[in-house]
ZALUMPA-812193 format. One record per residue: x, y, z negated of N, C-alpha, C, O in turn; residue in three letters. Coordinates in pm, whole numbers, plus 50000, padded with zeros to 5 digits. Each point is the difference from the previous one (the first is absolute). Example, Ala and Ser with C-alpha at 12.3 -4.5 7.8 and 13.67 -1.06 7.14 Angstrom:
BEGIN
513194943149220499115011950000500905012050000501044999849934Ala/498615010750138500825011949994499235010949927500515011149983Ser/
END
This chain:
BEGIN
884263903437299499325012550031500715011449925500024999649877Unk/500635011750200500615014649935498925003049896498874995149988Unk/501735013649943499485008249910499185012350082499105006049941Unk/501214997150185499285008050044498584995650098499225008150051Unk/500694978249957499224990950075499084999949889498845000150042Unk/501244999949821499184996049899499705015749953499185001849911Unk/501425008450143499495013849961498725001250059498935003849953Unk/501534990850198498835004650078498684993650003498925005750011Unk/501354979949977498804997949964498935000349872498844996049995Unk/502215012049877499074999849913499415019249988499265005349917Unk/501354999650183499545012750036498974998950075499275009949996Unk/500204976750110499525000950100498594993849928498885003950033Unk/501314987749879499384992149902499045014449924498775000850009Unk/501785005749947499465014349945498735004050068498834999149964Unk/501925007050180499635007950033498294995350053498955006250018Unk/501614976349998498534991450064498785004249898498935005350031Unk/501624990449821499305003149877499055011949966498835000749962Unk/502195008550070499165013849949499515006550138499445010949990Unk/500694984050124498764999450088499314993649976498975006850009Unk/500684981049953498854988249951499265009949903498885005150012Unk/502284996549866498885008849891499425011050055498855000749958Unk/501385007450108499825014350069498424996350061499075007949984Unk/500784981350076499214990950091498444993449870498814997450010Unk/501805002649929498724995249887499925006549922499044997849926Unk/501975015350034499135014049963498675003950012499025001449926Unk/501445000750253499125011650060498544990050074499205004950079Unk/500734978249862499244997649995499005000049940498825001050033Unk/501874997249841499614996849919498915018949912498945001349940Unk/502135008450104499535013450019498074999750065498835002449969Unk/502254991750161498375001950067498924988950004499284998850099Unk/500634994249806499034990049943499295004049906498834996449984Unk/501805011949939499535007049885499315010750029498985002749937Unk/501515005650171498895014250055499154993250095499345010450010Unk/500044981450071498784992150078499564998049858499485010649966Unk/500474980849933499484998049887499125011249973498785001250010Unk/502315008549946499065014349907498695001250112498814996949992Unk/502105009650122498855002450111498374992650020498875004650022Unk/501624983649960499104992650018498774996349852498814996750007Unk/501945005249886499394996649863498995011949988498794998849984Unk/501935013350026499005015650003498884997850085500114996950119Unk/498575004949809498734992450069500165014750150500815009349996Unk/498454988850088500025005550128498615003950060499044992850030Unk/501165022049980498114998150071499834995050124501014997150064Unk/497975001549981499684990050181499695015250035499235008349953Unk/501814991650163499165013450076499244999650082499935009150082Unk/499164978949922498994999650109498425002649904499065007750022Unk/501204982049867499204999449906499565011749872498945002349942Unk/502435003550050499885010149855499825018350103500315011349964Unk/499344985750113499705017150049499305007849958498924996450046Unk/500885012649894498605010049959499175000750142500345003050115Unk/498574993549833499004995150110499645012950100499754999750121Unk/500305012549783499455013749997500855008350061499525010950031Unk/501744986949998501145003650104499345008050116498934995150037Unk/501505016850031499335002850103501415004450085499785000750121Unk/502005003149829500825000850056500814986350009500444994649898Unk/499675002250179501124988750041501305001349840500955007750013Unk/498944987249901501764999049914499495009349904500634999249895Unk/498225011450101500285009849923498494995949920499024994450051Unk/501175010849796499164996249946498735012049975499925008249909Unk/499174989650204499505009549973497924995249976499224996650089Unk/500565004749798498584988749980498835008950070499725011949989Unk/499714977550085498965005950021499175006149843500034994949888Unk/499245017950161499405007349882498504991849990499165003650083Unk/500524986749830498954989849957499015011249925500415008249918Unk/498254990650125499185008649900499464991349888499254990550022Unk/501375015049794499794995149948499305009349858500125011749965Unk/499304979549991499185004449854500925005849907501014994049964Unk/498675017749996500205005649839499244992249913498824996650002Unk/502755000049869499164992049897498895003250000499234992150055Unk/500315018149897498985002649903498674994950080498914996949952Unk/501475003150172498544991350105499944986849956498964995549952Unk/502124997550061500014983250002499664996549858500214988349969Unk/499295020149935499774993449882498585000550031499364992649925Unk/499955013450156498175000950038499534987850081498934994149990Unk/502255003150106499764985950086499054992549956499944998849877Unk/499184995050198499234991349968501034983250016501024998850068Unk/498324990649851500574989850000500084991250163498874997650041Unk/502114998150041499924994850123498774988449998500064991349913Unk/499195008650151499584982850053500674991650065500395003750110Unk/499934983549847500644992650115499614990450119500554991550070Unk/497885015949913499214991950155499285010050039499024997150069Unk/501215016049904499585012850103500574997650159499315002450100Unk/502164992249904500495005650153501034991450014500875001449915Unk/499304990450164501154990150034501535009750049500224996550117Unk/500185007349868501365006850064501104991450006500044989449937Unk/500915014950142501144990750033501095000549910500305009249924Unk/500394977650097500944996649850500525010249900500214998249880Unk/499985015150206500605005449898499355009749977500445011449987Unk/498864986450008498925015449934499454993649882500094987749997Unk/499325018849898499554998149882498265002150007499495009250065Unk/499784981849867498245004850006499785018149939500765006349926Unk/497814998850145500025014449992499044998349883499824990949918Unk/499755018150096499075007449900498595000050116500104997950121Unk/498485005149797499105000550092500595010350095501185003449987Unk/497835002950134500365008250071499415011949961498805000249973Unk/502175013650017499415011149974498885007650060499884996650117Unk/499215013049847498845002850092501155019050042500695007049927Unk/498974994050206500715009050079498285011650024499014996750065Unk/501155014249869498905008350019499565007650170499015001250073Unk/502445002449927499735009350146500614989750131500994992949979Unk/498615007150099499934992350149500625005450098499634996950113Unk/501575013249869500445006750147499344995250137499874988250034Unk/499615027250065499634993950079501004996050044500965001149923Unk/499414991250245500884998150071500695013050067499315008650054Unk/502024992349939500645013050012500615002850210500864996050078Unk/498295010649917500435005950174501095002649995500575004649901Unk/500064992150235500805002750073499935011850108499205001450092Unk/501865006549869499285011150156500984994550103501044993450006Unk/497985013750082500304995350148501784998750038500585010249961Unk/499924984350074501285007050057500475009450097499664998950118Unk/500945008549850500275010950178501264991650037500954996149932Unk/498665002150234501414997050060501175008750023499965011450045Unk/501314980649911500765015150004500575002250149500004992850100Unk/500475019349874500125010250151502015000749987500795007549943Unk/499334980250144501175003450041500705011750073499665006150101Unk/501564995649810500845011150015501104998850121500734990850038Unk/499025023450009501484997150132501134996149965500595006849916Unk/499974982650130501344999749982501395011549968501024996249942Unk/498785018250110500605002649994499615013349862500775009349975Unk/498004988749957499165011249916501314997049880500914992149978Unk/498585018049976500955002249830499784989249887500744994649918Unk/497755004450117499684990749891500544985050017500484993049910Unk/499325003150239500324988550026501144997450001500274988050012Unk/500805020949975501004998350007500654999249806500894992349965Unk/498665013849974500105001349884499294983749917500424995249895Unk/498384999050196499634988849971501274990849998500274993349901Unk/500505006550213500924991550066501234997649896500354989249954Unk/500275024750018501074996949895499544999549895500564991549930Unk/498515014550015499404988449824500074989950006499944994449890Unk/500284994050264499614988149970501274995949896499864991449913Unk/501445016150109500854998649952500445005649856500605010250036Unk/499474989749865500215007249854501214996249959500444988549992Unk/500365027149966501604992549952499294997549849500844997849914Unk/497745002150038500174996849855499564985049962499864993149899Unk/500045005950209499194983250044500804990850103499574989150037Unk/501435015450000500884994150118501475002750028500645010450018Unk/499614979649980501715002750030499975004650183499304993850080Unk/501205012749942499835006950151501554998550066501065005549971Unk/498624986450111501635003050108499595006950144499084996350072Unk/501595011849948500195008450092500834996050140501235000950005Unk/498054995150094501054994750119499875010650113498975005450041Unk/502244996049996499695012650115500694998350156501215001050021Unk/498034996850057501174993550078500585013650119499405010550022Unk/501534986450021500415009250095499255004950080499915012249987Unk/499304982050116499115003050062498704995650031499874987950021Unk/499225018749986498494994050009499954983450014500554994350094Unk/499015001349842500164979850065498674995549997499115005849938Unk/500694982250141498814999549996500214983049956500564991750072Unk/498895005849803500184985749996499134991350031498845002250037Unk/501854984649942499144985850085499044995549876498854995749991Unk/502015006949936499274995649883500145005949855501045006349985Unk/497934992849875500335007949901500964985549923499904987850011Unk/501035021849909501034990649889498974994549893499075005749942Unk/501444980250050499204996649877500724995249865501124995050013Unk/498435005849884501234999449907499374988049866498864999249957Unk/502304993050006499114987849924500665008249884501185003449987Unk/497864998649940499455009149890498844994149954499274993850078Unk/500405007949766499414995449934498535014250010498794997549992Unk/501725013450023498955006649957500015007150150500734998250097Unk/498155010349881499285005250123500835011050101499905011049946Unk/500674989950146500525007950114498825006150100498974995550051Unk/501815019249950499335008250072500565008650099500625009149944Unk/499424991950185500545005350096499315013850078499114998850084Unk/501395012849878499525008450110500565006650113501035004349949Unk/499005000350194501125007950032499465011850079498855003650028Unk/502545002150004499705012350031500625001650180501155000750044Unk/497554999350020500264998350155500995011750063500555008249926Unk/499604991750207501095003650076499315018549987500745009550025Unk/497654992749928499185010550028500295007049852499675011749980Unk/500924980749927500525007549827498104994749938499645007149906Unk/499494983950130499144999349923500114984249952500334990950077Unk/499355007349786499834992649944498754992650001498905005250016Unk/501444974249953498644995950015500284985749932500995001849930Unk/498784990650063499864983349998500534997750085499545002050112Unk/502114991049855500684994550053499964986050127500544989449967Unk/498995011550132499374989050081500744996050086500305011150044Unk/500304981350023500714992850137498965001350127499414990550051Unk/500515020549981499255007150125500675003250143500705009550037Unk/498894980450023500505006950164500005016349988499115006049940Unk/502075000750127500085013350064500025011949828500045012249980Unk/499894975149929500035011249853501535004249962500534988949997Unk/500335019249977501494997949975499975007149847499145008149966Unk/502164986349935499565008149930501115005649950500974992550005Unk/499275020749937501735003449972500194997349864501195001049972Unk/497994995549916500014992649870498964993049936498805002250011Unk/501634991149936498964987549900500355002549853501075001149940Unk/497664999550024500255001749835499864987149897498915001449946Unk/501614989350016499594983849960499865003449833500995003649935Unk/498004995250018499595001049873499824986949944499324991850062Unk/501225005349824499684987349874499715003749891500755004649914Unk/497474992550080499965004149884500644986649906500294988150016Unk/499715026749831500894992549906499065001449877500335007649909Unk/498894987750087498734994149908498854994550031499205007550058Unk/500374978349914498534995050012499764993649857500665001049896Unk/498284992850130499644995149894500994987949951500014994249892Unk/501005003350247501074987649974501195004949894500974994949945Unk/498305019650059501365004549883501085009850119499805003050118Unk/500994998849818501155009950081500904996150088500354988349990Unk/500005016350073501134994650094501364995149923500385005449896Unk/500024988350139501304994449918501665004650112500045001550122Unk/500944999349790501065007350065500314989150102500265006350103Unk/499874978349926500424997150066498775000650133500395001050116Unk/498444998549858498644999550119500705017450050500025000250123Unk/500425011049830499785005050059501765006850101500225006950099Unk/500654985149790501094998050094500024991150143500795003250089Unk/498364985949927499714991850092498955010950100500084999950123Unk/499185006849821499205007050074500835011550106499755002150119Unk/501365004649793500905009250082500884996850123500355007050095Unk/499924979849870501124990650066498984995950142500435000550114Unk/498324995949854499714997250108499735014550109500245002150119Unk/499175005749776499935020350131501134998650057500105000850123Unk/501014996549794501065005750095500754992450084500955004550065Unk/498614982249937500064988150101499255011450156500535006650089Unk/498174990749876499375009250099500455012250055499905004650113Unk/500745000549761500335016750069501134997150119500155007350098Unk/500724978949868501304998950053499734996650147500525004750101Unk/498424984549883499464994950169499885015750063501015004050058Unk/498285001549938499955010450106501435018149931500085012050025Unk/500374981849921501625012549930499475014449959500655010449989Unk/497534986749988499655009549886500664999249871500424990349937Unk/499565026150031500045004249859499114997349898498925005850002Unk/501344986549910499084996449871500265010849919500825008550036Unk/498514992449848499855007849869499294992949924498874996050026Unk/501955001149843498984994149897499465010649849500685010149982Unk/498684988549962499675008049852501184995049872500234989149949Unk/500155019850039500804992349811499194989349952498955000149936Unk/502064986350127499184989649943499764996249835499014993949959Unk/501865010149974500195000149818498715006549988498954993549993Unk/501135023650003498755007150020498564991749991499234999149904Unk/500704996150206498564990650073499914986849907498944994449971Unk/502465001349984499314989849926499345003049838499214993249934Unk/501455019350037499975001849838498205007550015499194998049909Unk/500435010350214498715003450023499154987350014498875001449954Unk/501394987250095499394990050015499494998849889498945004749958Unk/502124986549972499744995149878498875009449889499014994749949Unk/501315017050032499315011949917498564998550086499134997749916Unk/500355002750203499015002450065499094986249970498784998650007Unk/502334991049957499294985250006499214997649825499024993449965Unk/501705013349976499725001949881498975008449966499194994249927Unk/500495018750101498625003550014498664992250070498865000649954Unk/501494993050151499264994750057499494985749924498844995949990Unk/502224999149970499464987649879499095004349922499064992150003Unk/500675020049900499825008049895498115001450041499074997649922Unk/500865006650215498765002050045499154990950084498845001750039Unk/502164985849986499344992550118499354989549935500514989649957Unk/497875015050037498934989749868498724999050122499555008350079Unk/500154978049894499024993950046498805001749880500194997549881Unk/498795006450166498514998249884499224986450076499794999150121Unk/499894992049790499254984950051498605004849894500184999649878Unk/498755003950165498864996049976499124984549996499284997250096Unk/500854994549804499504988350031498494997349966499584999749884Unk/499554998250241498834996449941499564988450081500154995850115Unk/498934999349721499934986549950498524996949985499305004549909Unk/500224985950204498434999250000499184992649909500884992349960Unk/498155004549981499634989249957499864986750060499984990049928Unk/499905009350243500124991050092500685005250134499995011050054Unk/500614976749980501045007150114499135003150107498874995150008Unk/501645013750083499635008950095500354990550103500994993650035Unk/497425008650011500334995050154501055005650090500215012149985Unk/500534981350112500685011850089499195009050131500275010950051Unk/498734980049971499305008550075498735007449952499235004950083Unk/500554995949789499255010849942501185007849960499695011649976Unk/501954985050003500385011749951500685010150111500275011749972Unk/499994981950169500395006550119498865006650044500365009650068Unk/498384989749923499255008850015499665016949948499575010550046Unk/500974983649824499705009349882501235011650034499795012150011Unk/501444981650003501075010749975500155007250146500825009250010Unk/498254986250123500015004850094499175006250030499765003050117Unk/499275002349736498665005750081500625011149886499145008249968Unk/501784993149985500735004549935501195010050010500485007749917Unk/499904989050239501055009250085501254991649989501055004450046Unk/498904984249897501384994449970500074988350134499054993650046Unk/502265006149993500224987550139501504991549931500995002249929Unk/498474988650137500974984050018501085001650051500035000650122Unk/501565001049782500975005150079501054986750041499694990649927Unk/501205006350146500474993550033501264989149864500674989850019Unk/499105019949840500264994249883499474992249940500584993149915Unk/497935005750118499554991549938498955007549919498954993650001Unk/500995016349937499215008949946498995007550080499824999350122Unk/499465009049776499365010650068500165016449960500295003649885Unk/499495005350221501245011349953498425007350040498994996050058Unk/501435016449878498935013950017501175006050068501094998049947Unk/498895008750155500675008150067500095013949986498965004849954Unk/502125005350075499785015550025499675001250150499774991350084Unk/500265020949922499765002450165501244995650085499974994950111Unk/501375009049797501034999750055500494983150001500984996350063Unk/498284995849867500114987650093500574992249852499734988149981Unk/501065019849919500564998849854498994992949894498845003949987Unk/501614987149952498814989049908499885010849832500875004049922Unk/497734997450079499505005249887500334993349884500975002249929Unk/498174989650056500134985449943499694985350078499874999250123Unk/500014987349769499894990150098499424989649906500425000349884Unk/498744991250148499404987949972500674986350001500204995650113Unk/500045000049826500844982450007499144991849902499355003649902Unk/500844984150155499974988449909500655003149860500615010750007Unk/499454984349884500395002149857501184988849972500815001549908Unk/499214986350188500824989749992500904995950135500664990350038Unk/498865026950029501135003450090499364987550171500834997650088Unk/498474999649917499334991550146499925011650078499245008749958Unk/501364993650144499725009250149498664993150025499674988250009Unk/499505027050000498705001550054500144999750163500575008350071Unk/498624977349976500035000250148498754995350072499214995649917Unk/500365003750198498675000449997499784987449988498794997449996Unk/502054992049994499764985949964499605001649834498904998049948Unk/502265006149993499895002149871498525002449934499274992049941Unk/500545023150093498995001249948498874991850042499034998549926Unk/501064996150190498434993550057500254984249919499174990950005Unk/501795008449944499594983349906500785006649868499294994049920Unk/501115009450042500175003449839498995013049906499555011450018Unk/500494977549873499585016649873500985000249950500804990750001Unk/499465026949909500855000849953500115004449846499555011249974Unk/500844983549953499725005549872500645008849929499615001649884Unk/501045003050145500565011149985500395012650139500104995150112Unk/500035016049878500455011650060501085008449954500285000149880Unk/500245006050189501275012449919500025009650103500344997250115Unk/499285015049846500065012250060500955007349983500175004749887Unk/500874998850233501485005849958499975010450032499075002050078Unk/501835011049887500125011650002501475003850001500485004849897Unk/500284993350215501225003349985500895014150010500665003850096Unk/499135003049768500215011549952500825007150098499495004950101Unk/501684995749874500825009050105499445003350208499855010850058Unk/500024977049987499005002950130499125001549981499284990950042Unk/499995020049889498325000650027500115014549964500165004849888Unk/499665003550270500155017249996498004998149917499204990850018Unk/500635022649893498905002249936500084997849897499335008349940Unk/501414980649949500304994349875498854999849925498974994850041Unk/501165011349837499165000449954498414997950043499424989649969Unk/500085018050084498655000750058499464983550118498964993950022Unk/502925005250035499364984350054499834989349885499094991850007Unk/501695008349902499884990749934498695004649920499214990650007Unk/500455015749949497815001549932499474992550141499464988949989Unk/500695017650152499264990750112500224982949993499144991450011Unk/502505006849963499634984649988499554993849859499644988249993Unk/500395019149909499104997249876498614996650024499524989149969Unk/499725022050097498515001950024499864985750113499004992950004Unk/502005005450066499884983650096499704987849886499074992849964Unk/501925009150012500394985049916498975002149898499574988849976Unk/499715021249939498415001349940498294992450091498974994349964Unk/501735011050180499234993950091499974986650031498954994350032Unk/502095000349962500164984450005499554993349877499584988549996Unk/500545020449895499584989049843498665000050035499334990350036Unk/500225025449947498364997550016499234989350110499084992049983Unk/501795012150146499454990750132500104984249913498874996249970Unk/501984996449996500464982849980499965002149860501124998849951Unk/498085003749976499954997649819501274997049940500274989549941Unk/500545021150077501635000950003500645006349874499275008549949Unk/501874989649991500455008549891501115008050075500124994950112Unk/500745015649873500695007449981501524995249921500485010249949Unk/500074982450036500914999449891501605000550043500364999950118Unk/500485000649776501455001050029500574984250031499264990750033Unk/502535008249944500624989050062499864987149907500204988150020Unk/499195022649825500104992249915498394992949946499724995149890Unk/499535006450218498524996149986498925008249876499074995549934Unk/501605019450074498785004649917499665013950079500565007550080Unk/498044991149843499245010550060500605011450028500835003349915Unk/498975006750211500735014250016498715006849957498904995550032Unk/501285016249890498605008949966500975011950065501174997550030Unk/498265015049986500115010850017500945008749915500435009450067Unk/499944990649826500855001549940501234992550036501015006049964Unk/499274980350109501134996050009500015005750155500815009150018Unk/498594987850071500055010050082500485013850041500675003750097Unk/498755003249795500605014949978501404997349951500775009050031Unk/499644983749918501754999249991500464999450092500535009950049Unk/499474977650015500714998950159499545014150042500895008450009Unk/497954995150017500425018350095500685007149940500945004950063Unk/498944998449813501545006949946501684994950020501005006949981Unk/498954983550049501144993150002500045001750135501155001750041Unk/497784998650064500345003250158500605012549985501165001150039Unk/498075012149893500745010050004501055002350011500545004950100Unk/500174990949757501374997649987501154997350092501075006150012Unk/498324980850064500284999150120500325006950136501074999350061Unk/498015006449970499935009050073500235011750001499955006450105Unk/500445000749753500575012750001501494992850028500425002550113Unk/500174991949831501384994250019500345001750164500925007250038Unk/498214985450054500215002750078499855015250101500765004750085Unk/497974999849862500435013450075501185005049899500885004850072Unk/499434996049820501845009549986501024994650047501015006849988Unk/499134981250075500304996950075500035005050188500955000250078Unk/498235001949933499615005250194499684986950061499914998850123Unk/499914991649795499224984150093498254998549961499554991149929Unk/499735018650130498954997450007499444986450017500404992650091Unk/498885004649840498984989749977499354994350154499425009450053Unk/500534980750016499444993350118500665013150110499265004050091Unk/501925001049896500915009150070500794989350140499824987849989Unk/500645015150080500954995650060501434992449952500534989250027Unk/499795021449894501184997049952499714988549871500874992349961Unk/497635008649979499954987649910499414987150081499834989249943Unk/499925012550178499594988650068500924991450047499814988250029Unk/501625020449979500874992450061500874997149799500174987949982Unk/500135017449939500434995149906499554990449915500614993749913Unk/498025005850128499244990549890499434987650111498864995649983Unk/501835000450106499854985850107500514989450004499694992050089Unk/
END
């Protein structure tokens, strides 16, 4: 064998080598990082959620009505055979005596409303609010000439789309696939905030891609908004909205559970109805939930339900941001949920099983305040439009 026969193979010999080592490096690398990964204890994200969450990802706690020290040192001692409650509730205290009895609070009548001409100022001014550049990314499609389509575009999007257009006559309306309707533009709105949180850059790059799929089928002109712009407003808009978006849970706690059909009686002679959630809602005129009645261990109220279960617990919710009136509704669903203790020999208390007195009470309404001025310096009125669709 040459001297150059024995070069090569102890070059070739090498080169096998320090690929081998190269090879149990970068195993040996990545044996050691699965390790760390795995040793660092890990929360369960099904299990470790803040229960009190009311935005999808964002941490925003429901607002719990709770005691100032200086109350909970007066507490009376719990009994632990006053009231059976479910696993995770703690025994109460006797039940407090409630002096005043609200009567039951009227409803006025409703007026039916008086539809507007299609072609009036107002109705037309109705039509493009549906759309908000402060609430919606807006693309603009314009097509050459009047068209009349077969059908409206639909777009797989995570958050809510809104279509209006503007007919062959220059009036605007709700975008519809109407025999003999043509229209010379469509306005496609996404909003870019719910309670799922903000739009994200790639949902709303996928969102553009598909308009202008559409614009191309028929060789309309698109227009989009500064998408950078829209996302950095997102984000800022999503962040206020975390800040204010608080649930109030009133929990009351009987000395014996409530029948369901003594308590469907009660909350219906009451003005409150059986909504397709499972709860029971007090309504506005405009059709918008005041507050609402549930089970305490979360059972959808159904007419099976209630006609074979009691329930031992209740939770009366108040979901701050949708409820136009604020303040003043929430004393109305106070003076309810007073009505229910007195009606079922009931306590009043927070998440953490102690008594609510009036003083802890009066915090949470200061703290609604707070709330609610935020939002009017803002311009998102309270049970508004624009908070009905941000807070969904």
């Amino acid at each position: 064998m040459s001297e150059l026969q024995i070069g090569l193979l102890i070059l070739g010999g090498s080169i096998v080598g320090l690929v081998y080592g190269f090879n149990v490096v970068q195993e040996w690398r990545f044996r050691r990082k699965m390790h760390r990964s795995f040793v660092r204890p890990q929360d369960d994200v099904l299990l470790n959620v803040p229960k009190n969450n009311v935005r999808d990802g964002v941490k925003a706690d429901r607002l719990e009505p709770v005691l100032l020290d200086a109350e909970r040192a007066d507490l009376p001692e719990p009994d632990p055979f006053v009231v059976e409650l479910p696993p995770e509730a703690a025994p109460l205290a006797e039940p407090a005596v409630v002096d005043v009895v609200p009567a039951p609070m009227p409803r006025p009548d409703p007026v039916p409303p008086v539809a507007a001409p299609l072609d009036s100022a107002d109705h037309q001014a109705l039509v493009v609010a549906m759309l908000d550049p402060s609430l919606d990314f807006i693309c603009e499609v314009v097509f050459h000439e009047p068209l009349e389509l077969a059908s409206m575009p639909r777009f797989n999007v995570a958050k809510r789309v809104q279509i209006i257009g503007r007919t062959e006559k220059g009036l605007w309306k709700p975008a519809e696939a109407l025999p003999g309707t043509r229209y010379k533009q469509i306005n496609i709105g996404l909003q870019l905030v719910d309670r799922g949180g903000a739009v994200t850059e790639q949902e709303l790059a996928s969102f553009c891609q598909q308009v202008s799929r559409f614009a191309d089928e028929y060789s309309a002109a698109v227009s989009f908004p500064q998408r950078q712009q829209k996302l950095v407003a997102a984000r800022e808009l999503d962040r206020f909205c975390a800040d204010v978006d608080v649930l109030i849970g009133i929990n009351v706690v009987p000395r014996q559970a409530i029948e369901g059909t003594r308590l469907r009686s009660f909350v219906e002679s009451n003005g409150m109805q059986l909504e397709p959630d499972g709860a029971f809602h007090y309504l506005a005129d405009s059709g918008n939930t005041l507050y609402s009645l549930m089970a305490a261990d979360q059972m959808p109220f159904t007419m099976h339900t209630l006609l074979d279960n009691s329930f031992p617990a209740l939770c009366l919710l108040f979901d701050v941001p949708r409820v136009a009136g604020g303040v003043d509704v929430f004393d109305r669903a106070i003076q309810f949920a007073r009505q229910v203790a007195v009606e079922f020999d009931a306590q009043l208390v927070d998440d953490n099983r102690r008594v609510l007195t009036d003083v802890g009470l009066g915090r949470i309404r200061d703290q609604l305040k707070s709330i609610y001025g935020s939002m009017d310096d803002r311009g998102i009125a309270p049970g508004s439009v624009a908070a009905l669709r941000l807070f969904a």
